[in-house]
N, C-alpha and C positions, 0 to 999 in steps of 0.2 A: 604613579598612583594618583587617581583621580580625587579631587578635592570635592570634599561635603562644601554646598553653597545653602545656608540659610535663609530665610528671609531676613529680609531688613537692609543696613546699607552696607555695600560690597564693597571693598578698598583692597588695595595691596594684589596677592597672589587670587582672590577670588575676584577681584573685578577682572584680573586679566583671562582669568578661566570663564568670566561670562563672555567676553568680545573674543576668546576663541573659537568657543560655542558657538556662539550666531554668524562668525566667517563659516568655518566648518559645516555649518547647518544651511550656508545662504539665504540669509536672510540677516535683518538688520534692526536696532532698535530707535524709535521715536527717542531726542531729547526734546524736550517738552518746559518751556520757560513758563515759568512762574511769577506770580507777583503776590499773592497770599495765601492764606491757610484757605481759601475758599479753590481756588486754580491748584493748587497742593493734593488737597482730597478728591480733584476730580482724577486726576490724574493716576492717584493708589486705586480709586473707585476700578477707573477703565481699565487697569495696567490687570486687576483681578479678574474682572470678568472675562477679560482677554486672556487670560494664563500664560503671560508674558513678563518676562522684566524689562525694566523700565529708565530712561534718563531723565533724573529733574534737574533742572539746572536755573540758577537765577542771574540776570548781569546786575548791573552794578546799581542801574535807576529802577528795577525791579528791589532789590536789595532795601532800596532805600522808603522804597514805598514801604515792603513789608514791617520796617520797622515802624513806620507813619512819615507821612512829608508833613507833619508842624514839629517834629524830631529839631532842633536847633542848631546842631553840627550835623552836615550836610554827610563827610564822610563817615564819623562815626555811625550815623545810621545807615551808611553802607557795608557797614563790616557788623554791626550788630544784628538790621535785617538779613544779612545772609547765616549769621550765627542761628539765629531766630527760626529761620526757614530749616537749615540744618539739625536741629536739635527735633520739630517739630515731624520731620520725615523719620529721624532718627526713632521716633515714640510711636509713632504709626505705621512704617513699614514695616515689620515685623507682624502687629497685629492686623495688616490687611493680607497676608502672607505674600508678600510682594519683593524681590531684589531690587531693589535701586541703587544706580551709579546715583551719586551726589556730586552737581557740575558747578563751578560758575564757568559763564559766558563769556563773550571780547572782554578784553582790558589793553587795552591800548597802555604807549609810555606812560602818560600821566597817571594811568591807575595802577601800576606797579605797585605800589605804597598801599593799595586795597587788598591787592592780592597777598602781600608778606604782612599783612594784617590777621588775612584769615588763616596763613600758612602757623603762623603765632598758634593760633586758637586749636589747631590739630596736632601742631607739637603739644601741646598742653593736655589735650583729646586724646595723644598718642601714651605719655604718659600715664595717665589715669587707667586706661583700659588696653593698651597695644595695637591701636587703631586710630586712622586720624579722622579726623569728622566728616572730612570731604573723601570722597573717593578720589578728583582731578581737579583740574584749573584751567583757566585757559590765557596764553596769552596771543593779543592780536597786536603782533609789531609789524603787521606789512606793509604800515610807514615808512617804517624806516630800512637801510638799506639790508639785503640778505645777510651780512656778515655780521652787521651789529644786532639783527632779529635773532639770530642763530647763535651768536656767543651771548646775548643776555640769557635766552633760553635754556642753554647751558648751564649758568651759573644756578638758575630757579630750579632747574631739576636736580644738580647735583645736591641742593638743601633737601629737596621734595623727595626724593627716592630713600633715603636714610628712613624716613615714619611709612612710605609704603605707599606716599602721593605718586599719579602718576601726572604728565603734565603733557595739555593739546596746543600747537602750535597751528599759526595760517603762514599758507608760503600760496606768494600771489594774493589778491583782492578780491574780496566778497561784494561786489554790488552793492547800492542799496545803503541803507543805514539801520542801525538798532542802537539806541540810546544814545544817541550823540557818534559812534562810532559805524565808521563804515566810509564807503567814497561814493560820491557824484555818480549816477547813474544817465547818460544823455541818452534820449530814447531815438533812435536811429543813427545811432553813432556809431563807430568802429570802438569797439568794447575790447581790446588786442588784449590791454592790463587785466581783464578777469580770467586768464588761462597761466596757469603754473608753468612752470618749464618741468622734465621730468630730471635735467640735470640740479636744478636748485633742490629741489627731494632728497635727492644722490649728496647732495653736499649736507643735507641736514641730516640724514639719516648718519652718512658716516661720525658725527660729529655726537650725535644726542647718545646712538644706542649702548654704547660701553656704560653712560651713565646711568642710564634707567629705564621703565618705560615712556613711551612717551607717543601721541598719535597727532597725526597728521589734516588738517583742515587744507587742503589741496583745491585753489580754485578752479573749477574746468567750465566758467562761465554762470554760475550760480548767484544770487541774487536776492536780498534781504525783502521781504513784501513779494505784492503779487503785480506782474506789470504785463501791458499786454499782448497777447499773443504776436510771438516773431521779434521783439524786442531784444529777445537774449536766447543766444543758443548756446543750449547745453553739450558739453562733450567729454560725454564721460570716458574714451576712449585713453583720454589724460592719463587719468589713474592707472590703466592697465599697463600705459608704456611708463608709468613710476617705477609699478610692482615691478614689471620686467628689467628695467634697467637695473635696479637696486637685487635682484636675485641673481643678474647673469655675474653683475659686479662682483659679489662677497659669495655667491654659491648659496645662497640661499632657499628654504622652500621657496614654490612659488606666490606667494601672495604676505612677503616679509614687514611690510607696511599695513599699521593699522589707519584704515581712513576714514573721513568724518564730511557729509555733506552736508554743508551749511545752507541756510534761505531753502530750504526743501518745500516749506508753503508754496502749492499752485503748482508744483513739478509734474510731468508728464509720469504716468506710473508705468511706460515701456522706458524712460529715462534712469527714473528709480531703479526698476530692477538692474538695469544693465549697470548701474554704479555699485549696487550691490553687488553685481559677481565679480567686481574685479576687488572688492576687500574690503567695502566699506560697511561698518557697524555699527554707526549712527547715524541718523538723521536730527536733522536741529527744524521743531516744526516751534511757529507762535505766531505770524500774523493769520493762517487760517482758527488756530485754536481761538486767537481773540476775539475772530468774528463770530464763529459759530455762542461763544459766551454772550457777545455782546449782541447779536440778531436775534436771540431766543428773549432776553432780555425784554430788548423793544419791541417785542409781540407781544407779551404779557401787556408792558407800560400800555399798548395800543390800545390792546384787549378791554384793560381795565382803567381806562382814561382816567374817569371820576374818581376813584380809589386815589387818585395821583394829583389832584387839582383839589380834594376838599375830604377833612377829616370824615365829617360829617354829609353827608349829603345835604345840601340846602334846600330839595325841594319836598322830599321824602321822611328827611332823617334817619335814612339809612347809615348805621355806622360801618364804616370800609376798613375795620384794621384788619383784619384777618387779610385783605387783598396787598394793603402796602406794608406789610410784616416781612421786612428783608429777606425773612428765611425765604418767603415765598418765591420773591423773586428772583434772590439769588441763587435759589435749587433750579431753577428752569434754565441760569446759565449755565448753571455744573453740569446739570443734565445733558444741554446741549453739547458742550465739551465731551465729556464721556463718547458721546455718537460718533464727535469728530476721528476722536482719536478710535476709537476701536476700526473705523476704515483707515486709518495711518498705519494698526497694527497690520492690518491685512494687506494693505498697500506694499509692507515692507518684508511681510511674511514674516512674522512672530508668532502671531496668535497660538497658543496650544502649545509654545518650545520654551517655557520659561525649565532654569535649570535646578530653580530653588528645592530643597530635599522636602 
């Protein structure tokens, strides 16, 4: 029996029925990083006019902004900011009529202690209503070695599936950095550590799926930022010989593995797709979202220099607040944003397939 999916945020048996959806459907969803209520409401904005659902997801130094950086304890305001961010899609998707998964991003070892922070906050969530706040999590242990990645993983999901968390794991290395987290990227270097094995998959899948759901960050050369042309070759090919291995293994449909491609900023969109058919249902976009924010931005400030160097006009007495009125300028990054993403939606083939009733 097919499940009624609402708007608002999707946890448990409906997030899994949206990311079967969009396998099924071929096609994939934008996660889309956040840092405040202003990158938040772009994001419900575009996710509408797209007729799409949608991934927001915050890490850790986004988390902490949202709550403000003169916040005094550093991690506190990273479990509050993403509290914060959480509650705040919670009260608005619904009324943009929008599905959103609810993510955080990398957390490496040391932010363990962040992550069973917020886990805290949706048992608690989970009580009140039978839902926990977040829909997933992420942990990025590809530090450390695949046995110890994959039995701490273990123990996080076996807590997380009890309220209906699902939880994303990286096997292999993302490129690149995001918040402190990520590896060395050398530009004409033999990059061999950004490609997964499809047997490390095989050994996490057999090991996660009894416990819960749980999805896959699979490196096949993929790369945090945008770097240039011929520095990093993608090969989404990875992913297909996972699914395959993993379905011939256990007898499986074929495409038994949910996967997730990370650093999707600046990817080729014959790359895209072809990662899309072999099972992938998210995309993780933020250093193009940033800029397009941030370049719409600095055209206005351009535009409107003097608005920007003197209340008053000194020579005139022209008064300029209507021009440096934050709303102003900070709708021209939202705006911007918006644009970005409605081509991510089309990029990935969403647009027009949201599942919401």
């Amino acid at each position: 029996m097919a499940i009624e999916i609402k708007p608002g945020v999707v946890t448990g048996e409906a997030y899994q029925a949206v990311i079967a959806a969009a396998k099924a459907g071929g096609y994939a969803l934008p996660a889309v990083n956040v840092v405040g209520t202003d990158s938040v409401n772009a994001v419900l904005e575009a996710a509408a006019k797209a007729k799409s659902d949608v991934i927001i997801q915050v890490s850790n130094g986004g988390a902490e902004f949202f709550a403000g950086k003169g916040y005094p304890d550093s991690f506190q305001a990273k479990v509050l900011g993403a509290v914060a961010m959480a509650q705040h899609v919670h009260l608005l998707a619904e009324a943009y009529g929008v599905c959103v998964i609810l993510h955080t991003d990398h957390a490496n070892k040391k932010l363990l202690p962040w992550v069973e922070a917020l886990i805290e906050h949706s048992e608690a969530h989970f009580e009140k209503t039978g839902a926990p706040l977040f829909s997933s999590h992420m942990l990025d242990l590809s530090e450390e070695s695949l046995e110890e990645n994959i039995e701490i993983s273990a123990t996080f999901l076996e807590r997380m599936a009890k309220i209906g968390l699902s939880l994303e794991i990286e096997l292999g290395v993302t490129g690149g950095e995001e918040d402190g987290i990520g590896h060395e990227l050398v530009e004409g270097a033999d990059n061999s550590h950004l490609y997964t094995q499809p047997a490390d998959v095989l050994q996490a899948y057999e090991r996660l799926a009894p416990l819960g759901h749980f999805s896959i960050a699979a490196s096949f050369g993929n790369v945090h930022g945008v770097y240039k042309p011929g520095n990093v070759v993608l090969r989404p090919e990875i992913l297909k010989n996972s699914q395959a291995l993993v379905a011939e293994t256990h007898g499986t449909d074929a495409k038994p593995l949910d996967l997730v491609f990370h650093g999707g900023s600046g990817s080729e969109p014959e790359k895209i797709a072809e990662a899309v058919s072999y099972g992938v249902f998210k995309m993780n976009i933020d250093t193009d979202t940033q800029w397009a924010f941030a370049h719409a931005i600095g055209d206005y400030v351009f535009a409107n220099e003097r608005a920007f160097r003197f209340q008053i006009d000194p020579e005139d007495g022209t008064p300029y607040k209507k021009q440096y009125d934050p709303r102003k300028w900070l709708r021209k990054g939202e705006e911007s944003m918006v644009t970005r993403l409605l081509q991510a939606f089309d990029d990935l083939g969403s647009t027009g397939k949201s599942v919401c009733a």
